[in-house]
mmCIF file of the C-alpha atoms, coordinates in Angstrom:
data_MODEL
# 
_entry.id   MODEL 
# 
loop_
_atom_site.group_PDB 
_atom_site.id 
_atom_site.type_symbol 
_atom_site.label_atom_id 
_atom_site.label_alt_id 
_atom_site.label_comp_id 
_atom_site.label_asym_id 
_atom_site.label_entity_id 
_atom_site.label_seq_id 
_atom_site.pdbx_PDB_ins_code 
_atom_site.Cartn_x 
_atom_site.Cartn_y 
_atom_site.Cartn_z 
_atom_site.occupancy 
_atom_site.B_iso_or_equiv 
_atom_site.pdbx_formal_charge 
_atom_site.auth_seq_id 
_atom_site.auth_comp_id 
_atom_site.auth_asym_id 
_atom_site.auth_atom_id 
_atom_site.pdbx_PDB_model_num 
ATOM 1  C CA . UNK A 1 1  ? 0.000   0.000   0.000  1.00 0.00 ? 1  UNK A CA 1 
ATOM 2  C CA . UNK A 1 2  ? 2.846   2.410   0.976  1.00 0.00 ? 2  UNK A CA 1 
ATOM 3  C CA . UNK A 1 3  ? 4.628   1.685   -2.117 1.00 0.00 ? 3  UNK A CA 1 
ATOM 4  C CA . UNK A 1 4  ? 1.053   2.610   -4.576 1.00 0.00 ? 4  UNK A CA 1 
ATOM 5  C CA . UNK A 1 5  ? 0.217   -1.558  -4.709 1.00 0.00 ? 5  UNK A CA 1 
ATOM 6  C CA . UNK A 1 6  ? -3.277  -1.308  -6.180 1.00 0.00 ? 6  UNK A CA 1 
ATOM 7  C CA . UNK A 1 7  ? -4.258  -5.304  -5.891 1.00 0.00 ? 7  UNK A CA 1 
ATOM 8  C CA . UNK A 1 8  ? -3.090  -7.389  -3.015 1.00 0.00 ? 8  UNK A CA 1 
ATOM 9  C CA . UNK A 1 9  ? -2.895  -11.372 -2.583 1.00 0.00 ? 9  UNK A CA 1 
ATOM 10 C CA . UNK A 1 10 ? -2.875  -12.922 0.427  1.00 0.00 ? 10 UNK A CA 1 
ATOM 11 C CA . UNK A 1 11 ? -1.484  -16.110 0.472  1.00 0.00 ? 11 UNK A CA 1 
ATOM 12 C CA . UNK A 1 12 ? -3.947  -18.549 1.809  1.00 0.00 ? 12 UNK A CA 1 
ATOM 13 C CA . UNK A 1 13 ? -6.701  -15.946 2.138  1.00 0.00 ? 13 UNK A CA 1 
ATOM 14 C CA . UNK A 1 14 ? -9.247  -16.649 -0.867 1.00 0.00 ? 14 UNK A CA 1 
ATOM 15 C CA . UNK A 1 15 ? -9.154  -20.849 0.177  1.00 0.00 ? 15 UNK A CA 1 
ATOM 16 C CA . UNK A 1 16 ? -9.580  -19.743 4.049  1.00 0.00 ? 16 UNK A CA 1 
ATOM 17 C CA . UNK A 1 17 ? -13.197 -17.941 2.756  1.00 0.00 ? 17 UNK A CA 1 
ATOM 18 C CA . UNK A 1 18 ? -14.030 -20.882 0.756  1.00 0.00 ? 18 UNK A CA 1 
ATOM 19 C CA . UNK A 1 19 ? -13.284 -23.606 3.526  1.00 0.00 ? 19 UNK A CA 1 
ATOM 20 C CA . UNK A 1 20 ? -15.287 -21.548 5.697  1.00 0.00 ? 20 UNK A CA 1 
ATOM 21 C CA . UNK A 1 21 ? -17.905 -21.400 3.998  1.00 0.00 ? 21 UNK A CA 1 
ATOM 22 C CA . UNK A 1 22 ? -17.941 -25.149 2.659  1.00 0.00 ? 22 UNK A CA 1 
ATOM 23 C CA . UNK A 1 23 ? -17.846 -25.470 6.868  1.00 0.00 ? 23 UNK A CA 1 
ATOM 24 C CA . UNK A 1 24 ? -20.729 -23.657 7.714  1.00 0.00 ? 24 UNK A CA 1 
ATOM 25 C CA . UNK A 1 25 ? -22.493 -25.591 5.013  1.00 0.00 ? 25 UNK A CA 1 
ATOM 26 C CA . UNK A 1 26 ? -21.361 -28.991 6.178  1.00 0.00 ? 26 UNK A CA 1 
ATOM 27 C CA . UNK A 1 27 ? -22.787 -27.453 9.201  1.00 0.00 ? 27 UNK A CA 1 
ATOM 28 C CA . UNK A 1 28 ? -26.643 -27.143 7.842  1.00 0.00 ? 28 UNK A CA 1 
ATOM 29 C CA . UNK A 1 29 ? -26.276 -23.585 7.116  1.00 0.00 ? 29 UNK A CA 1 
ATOM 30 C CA . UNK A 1 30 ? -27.635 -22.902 3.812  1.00 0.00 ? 30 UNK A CA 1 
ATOM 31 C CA . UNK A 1 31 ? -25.400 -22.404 1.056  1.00 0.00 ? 31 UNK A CA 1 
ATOM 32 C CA . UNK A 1 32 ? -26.898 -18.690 0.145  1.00 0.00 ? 32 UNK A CA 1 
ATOM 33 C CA . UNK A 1 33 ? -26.314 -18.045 4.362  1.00 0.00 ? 33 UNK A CA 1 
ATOM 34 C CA . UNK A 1 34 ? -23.034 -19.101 4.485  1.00 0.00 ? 34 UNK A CA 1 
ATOM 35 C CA . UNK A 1 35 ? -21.903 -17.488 1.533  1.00 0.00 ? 35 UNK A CA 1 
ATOM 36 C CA . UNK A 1 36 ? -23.572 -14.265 2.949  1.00 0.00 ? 36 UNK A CA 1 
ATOM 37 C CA . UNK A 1 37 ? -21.669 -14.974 5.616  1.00 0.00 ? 37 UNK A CA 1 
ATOM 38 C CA . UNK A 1 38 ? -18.539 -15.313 4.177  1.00 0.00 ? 38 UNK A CA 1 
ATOM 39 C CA . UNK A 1 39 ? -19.261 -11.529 2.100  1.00 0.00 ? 39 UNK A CA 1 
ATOM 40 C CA . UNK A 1 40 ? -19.915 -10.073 4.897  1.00 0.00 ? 40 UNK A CA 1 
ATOM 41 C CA . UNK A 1 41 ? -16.362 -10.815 6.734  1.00 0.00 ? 41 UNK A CA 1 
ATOM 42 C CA . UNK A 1 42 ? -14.717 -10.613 3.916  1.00 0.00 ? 42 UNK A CA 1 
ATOM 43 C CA . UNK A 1 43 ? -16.440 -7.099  3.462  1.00 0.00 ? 43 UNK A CA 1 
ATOM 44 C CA . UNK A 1 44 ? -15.155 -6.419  7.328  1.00 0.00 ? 44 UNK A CA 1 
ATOM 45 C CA . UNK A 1 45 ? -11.805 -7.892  6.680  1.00 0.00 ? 45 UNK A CA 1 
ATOM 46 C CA . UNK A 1 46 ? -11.030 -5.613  4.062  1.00 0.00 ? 46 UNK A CA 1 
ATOM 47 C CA . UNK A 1 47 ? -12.514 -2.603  5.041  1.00 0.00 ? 47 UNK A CA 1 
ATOM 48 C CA . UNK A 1 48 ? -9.979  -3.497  8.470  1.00 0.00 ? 48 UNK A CA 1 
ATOM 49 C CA . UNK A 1 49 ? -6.944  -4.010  6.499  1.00 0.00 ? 49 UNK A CA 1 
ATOM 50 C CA . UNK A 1 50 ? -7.213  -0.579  5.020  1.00 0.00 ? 50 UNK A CA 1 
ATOM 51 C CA . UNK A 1 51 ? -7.758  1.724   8.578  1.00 0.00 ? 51 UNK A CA 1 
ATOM 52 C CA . UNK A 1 52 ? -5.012  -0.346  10.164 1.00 0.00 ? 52 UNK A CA 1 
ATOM 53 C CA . UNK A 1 53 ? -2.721  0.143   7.735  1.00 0.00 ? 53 UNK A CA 1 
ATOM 54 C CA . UNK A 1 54 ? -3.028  4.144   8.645  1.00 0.00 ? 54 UNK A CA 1 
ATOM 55 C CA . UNK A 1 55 ? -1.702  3.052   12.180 1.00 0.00 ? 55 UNK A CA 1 
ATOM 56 C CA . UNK A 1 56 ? 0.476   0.136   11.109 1.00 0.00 ? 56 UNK A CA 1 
ATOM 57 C CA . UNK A 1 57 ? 3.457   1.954   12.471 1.00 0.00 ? 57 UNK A CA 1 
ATOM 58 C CA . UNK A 1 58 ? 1.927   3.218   16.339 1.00 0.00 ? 58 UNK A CA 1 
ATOM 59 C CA . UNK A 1 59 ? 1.321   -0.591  17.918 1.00 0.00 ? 59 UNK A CA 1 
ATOM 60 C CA . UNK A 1 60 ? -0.761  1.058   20.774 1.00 0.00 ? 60 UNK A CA 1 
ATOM 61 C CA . UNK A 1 61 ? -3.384  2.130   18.652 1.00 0.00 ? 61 UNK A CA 1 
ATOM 62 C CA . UNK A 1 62 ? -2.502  -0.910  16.373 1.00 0.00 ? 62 UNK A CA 1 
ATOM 63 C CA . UNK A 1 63 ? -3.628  -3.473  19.181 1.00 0.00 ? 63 UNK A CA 1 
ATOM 64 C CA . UNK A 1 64 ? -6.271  -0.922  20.033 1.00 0.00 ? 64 UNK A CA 1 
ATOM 65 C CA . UNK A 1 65 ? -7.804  -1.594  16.762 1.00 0.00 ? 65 UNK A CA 1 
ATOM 66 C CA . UNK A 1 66 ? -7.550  -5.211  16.587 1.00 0.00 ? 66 UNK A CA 1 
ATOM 67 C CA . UNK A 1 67 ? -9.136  -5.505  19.429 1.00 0.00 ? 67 UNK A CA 1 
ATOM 68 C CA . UNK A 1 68 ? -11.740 -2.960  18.527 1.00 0.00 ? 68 UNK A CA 1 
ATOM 69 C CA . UNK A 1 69 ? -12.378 -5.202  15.490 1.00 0.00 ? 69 UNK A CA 1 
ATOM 70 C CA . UNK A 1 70 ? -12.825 -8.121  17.207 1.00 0.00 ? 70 UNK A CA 1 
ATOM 71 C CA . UNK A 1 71 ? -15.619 -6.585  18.952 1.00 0.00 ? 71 UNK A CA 1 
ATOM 72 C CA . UNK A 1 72 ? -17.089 -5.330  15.768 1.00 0.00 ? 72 UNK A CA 1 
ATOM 73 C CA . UNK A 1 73 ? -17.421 -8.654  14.216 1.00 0.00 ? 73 UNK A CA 1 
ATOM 74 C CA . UNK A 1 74 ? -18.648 -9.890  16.803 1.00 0.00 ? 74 UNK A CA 1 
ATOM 75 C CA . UNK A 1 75 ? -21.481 -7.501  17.041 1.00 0.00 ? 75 UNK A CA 1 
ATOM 76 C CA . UNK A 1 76 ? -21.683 -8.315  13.790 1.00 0.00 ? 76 UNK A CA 1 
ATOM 77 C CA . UNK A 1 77 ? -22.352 -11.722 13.491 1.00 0.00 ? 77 UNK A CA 1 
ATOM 78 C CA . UNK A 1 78 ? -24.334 -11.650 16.547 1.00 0.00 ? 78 UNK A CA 1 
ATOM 79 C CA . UNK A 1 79 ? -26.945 -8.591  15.087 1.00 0.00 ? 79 UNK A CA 1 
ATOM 80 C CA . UNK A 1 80 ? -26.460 -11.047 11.949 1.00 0.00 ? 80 UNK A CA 1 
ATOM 81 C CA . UNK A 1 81 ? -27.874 -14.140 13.826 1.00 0.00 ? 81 UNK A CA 1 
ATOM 82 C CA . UNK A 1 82 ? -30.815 -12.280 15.190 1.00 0.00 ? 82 UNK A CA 1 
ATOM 83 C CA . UNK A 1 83 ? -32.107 -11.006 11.784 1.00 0.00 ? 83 UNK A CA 1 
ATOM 84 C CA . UNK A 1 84 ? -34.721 -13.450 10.631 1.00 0.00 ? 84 UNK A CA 1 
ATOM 85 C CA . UNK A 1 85 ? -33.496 -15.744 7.487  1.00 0.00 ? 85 UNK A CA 1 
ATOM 86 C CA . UNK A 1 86 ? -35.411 -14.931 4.528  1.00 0.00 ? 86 UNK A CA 1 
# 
């Protein structure tokens, strides 16, 4: 990103989303759920990457927002899981 990087690759990232999902499935979640499910980290995940990479350098507010993060997906998924399947 510093150096003007317009697409990045994480190395095991893309098969991590699909393995998850495949999981939830294998858990009875419906394919169309857990591949909303999947989106919607993925969405969070992303959208992450980019504000911590403003503070990659301060590790205070680094670990701050990790662990602010953490609580935001959580809310997340748990507002997620409350909201009625259609």
């Amino acid at each position: 990103m510093d150096l003007d990087v317009e697409v990045l690759y994480r190395d095991t990232y893309l098969s991590s989303l699909e393995v998850a999902r495949e999981v939830l499935c294998g858990l009875g979640v419906a394919r169309a759920e857990g591949e909303r499910t999947v989106r919607m980290f993925r969405a969070h995940d992303e959208a992450l990457l980019k504000r911590q990479h403003a503070i990659y350098h301060d590790e205070t507010a680094l670990i701050q927002s990790a662990k602010q993060a953490a609580d935001e997906l959580r809310s997340l998924f748990e507002s997620d899981a409350a909201e009625p399947i259609e």
